[in-house]
C-alpha positions in Angstrom: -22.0 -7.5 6.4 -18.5 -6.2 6.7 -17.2 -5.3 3.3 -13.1 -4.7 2.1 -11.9 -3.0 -0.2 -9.7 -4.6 -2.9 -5.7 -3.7 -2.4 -6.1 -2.1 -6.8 -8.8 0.2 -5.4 -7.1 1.2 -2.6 -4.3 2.0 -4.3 -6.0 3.6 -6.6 -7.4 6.1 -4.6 -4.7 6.8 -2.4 -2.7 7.7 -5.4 -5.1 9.8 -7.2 -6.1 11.8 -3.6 -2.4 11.9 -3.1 -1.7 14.2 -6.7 -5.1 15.8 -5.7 -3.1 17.0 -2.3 -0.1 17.8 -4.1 -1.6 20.0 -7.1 -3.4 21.9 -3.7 -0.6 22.5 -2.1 1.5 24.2 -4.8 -2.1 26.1 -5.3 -1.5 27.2 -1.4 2.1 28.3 -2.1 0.6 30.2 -5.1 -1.7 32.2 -2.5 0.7 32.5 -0.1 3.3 34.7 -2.1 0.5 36.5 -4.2 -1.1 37.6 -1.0 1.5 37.9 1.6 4.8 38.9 2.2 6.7 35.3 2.8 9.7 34.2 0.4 10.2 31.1 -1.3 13.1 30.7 1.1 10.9 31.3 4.2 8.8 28.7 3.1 10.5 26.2 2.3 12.5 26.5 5.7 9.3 25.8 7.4 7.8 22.9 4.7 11.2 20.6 5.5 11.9 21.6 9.4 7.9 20.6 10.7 7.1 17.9 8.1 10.4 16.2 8.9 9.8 16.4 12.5 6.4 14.5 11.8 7.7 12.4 9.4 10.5 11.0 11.7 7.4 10.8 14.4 5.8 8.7 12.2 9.2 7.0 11.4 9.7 6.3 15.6 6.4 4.9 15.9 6.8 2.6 12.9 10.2 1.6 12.6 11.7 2.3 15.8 14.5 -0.3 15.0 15.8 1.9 12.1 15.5 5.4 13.4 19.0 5.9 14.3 20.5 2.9 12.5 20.5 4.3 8.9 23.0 6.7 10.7 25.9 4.0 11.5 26.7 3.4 7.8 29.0 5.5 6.9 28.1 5.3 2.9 24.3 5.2 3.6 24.3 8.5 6.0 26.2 9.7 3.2 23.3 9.5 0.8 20.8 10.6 2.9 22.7 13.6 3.4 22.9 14.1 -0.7 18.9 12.8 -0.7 18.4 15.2 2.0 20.3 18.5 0.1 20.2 17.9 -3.5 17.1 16.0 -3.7 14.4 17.2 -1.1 15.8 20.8 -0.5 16.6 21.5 -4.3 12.9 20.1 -5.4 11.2 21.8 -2.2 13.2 25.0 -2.8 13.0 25.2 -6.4 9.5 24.0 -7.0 8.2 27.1 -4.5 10.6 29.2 -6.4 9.4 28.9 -9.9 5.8 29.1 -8.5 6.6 32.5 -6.9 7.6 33.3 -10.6 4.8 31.7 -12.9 1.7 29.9 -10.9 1.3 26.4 -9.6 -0.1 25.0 -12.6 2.5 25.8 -14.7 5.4 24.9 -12.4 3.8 21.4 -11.9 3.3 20.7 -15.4 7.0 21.8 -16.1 8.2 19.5 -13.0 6.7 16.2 -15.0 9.6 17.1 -17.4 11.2 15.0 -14.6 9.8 11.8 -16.6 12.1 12.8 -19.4 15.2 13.4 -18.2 15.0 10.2 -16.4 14.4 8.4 -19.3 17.4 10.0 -21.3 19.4 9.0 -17.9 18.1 5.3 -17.8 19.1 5.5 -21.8 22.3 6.7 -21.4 23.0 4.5 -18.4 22.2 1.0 -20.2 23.7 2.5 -23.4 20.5 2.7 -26.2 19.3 5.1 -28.3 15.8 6.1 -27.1 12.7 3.7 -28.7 9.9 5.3 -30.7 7.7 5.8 -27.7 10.5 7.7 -26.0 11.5 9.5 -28.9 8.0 10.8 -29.2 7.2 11.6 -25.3 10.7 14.0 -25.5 9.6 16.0 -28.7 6.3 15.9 -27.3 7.5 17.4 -24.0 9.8 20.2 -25.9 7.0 20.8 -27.9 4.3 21.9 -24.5 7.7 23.4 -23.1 7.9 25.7 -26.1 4.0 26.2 -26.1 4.5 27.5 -22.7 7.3 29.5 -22.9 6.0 31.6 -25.9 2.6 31.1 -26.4 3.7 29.3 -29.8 5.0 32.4 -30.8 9.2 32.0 -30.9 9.4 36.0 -31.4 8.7 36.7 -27.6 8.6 35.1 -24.0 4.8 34.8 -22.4 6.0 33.0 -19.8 8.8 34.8 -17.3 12.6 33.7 -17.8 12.9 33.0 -14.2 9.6 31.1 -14.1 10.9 29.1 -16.3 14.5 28.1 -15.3 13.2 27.7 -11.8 10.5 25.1 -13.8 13.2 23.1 -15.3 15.4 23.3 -12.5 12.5 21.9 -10.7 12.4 19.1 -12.7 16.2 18.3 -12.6 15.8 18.4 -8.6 12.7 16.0 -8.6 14.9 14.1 -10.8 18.0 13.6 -8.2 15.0 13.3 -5.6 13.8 10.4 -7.5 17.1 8.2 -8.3 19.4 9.2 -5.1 17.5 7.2 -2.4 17.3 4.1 -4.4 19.7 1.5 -2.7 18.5 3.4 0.5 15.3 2.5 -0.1 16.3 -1.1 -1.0 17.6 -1.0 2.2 15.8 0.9 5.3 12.2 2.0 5.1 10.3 4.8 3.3 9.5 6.9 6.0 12.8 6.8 8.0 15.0 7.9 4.6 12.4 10.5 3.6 12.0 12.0 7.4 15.6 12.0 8.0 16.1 13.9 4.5 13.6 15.9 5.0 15.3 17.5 8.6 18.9 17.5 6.9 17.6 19.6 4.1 15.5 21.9 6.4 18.3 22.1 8.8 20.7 22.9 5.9 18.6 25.6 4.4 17.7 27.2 7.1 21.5 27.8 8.3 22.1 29.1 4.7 19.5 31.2 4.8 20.1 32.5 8.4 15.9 32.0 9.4 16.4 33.0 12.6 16.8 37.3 11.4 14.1 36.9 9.5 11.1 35.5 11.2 7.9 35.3 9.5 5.0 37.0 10.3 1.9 36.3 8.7 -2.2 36.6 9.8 -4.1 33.1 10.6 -4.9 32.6 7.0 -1.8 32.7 6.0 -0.7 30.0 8.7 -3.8 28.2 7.4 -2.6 27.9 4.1 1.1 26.8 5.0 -0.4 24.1 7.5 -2.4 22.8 4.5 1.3 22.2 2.3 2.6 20.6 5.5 -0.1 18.3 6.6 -2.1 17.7 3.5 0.5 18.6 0.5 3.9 16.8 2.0 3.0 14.7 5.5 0.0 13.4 4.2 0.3 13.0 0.2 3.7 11.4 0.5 2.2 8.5 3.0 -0.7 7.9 0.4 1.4 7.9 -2.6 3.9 5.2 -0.8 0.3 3.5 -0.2 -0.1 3.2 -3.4 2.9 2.0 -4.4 3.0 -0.8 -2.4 -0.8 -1.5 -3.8 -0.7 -1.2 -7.3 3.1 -0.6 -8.4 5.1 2.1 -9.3 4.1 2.7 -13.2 0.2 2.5 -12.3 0.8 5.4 -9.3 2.8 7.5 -11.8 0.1 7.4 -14.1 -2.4 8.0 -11.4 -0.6 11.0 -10.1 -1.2 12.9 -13.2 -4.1 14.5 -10.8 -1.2 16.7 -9.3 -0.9 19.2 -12.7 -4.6 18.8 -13.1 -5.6 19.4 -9.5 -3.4 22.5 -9.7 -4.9 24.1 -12.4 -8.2 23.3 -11.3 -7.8 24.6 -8.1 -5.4 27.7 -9.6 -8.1 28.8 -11.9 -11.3 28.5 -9.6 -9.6 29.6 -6.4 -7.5 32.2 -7.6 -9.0 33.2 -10.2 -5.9 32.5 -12.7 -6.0 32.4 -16.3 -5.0 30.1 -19.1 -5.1 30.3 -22.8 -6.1 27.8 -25.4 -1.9 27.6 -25.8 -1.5 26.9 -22.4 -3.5 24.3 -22.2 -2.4 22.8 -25.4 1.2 22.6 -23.4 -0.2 21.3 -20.4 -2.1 18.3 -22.7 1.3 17.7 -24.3 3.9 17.5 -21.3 1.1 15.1 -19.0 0.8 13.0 -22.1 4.2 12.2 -21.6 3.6 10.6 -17.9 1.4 7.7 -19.4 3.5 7.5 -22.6 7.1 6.5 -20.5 5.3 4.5 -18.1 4.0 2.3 -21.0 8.2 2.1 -21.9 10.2 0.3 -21.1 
C-alpha cells in the first residue's frame, strides 16, 4: 500500500535537515582554516563561483523561460546585482570570516541577530515603537551578545574583537540578503535570482580578490570538506529550506531552522573537539530564544 507523506511533515523535515546542513557546513569551514592553509577569501571565491554554476543548472533545467529574462529589466538586473554583492557575497564572505576568528557555533548564533535588526527595520519602516515581545527578544539578544563577548564579565573580552565585528557584520549581511530580493522574488523564481546572485557575487569577489595569483592548494580532505559547504551546506540546504517554505510557511521554517546554531555546536564540539562554557551556552539559549520569540510577532 503506497503511503504519502503529508506537505506539514515534509516541510518539516526538509527544514530542520536544511539548518542541520547549514550548522555542518560552517563546522567544515571551521576545519578547514584550523587545519589548512586556505583564507576566508579563498573560500568564499570557490563557495559562490561552483554553487552558482549549479544553482543556475538547476535554474535551466527548471525555469528555462526565466534564465536570461530576469536580465532584460533594467531595474530587476539592477537588484540582483545589489542581491548578488551586498547580500550573498557580504553574508558568504563575512560569515566565513568571523568563523576563521571565533568557531562556527558562535558565528551562527551571532548571525540569528539577523532576526533583530529586521524587526527594528520593519518597525522603523511602518513607523511603531517595538511591542513587548519585540522589546524583550532585543534585550534578550544584547543580553547573549554580551554573554559572549565577555563571559558576563564587562572588565575583559573572551571572545576576539574581530570575531565579533565579523559576527555582527554577519548578521547585517544576512539581513540585506534577506530583504533585497523581495520584489524579485515576487517576481521570477527562487532558484534563478539566487543562482544568478550567487555567480555575480563569486565573479565580483573573485576579481577583487585577484584568485587567479593565488590558487589554492589543499590535500583530498581538504577538498572533501569544501565539497561538503558546496553541495550539502549551500546547493543542497538552500533547495530544502525553499521546500519548506512553500510547505509550511515562512515563520514555521524560521523556527525550524533554529537546528543551524544547534547543529553547529553539536558538530563543533564532538568533531572538533571545541569548548564551551556554562556562559556560552547561556548566550547561545538567549540569542536562539529570539528566533521563536519574533516569529510569534507580528
Amino acid at each position: 500500500m503506497k503511503t504519502t507523506i503529508s506537505p506539514k511533515l515534509r516541510g518539516a523535515l526538509c527544514t530542520i535537515i536544511g539548518g542541520v546542513f547549514w550548522g555542518f557546513s560552517g563546522t567544515c569551514g571551521q576545519y578547514l582554516f584550523s587545519n589548512f592553509e586556505i583564507t576566508s577569501l579563498q573560500l568564499t571565491c570557490i563557495r559562490l563561483t561552483i554553487a552558482g554554476l549549479i544553482m543556475l543548472a538547476m535554474a535551466f533545467c527548471r525555469r528555462r523561460d526565466q534564465f536570461f529574462a530576469v536580465w532584460t529589466a533594467p531595474k530587476d538586473a539592477a537588484l540582483l546585482v545589489a542581491f548578488g554583492i551586498m547580500g550573498l557575497m557580504m553574508c558568504q564572505y563575512s560569515y566565513m570570516t568571523a568563523i576563521s576568528y571565533s568557531n562556527a557555533a558562535t558565528t551562527t548564533v551571532l548571525q540569528t541577530l539577523n532576526l533583530v535588526f529586521i524587526m527594528l527595520i520593519t518597525c522603523v519602516t511602518v513607523h511603531r515603537w517595538p511591542n513587548r515581545v519585540e522589546t524583550f527578544s532585543l534585550l534578550l539578544a544584547l543580553f547573549g551578545t554580551f554573554l559572549l563577548a565577555t563571559g558576563g564579565d564587562p572588565r575583559h573580552m573572551v571572545l576576539s574583537r574581530q570575531g565579533l565585528l565579523w559576527g555582527l557584520i554577519t548578521a547585517a549581511a544576512v539581513t540585506l540578503y534577506t530583504l533585497l530580493p523581495r520584489r524579485l522574488l515576487e517576481k521570477w523564481d527562487r532558484t534563478v535570482v539566487t543562482g544568478w546572485g550567487m555567480l555575480v557575487g563569486g565573479i565580483t569577489l573573485n576579481l577583487i580578490a585577484r584568485s587567479w595569483n593565488s590558487p589554492v592548494k589543499l590535500p583530498v580532505q581538504g577538498w572533501l570538506a569544501i565539497a561538503a559547504i558546496i553541495l550539502l551546506g549551500t546547493v543542497a540546504a538552500f533547495s530544502l529550506f525553499l521546500q519548506g517554505i512553500r510547505d509550511i510557511g515562512p515563520v514555521k521554517s524560521s523556527m525550524m531552522a533554529s537546528t543551524e546554531p544547534v547543529s553547529a555546536t553539536v558538530f563543533s564540539a564532538l568533531w572538533l573537539g571545541t569548548t564551551f562554557s556554562l556562559t556560552d551556552i547561556i548566550g547561545f539559549l538567549c540569542i536562539t530564544a529570539t528566533i521563536f520569540l519574533l516569529a510569534k510577532s507580528e
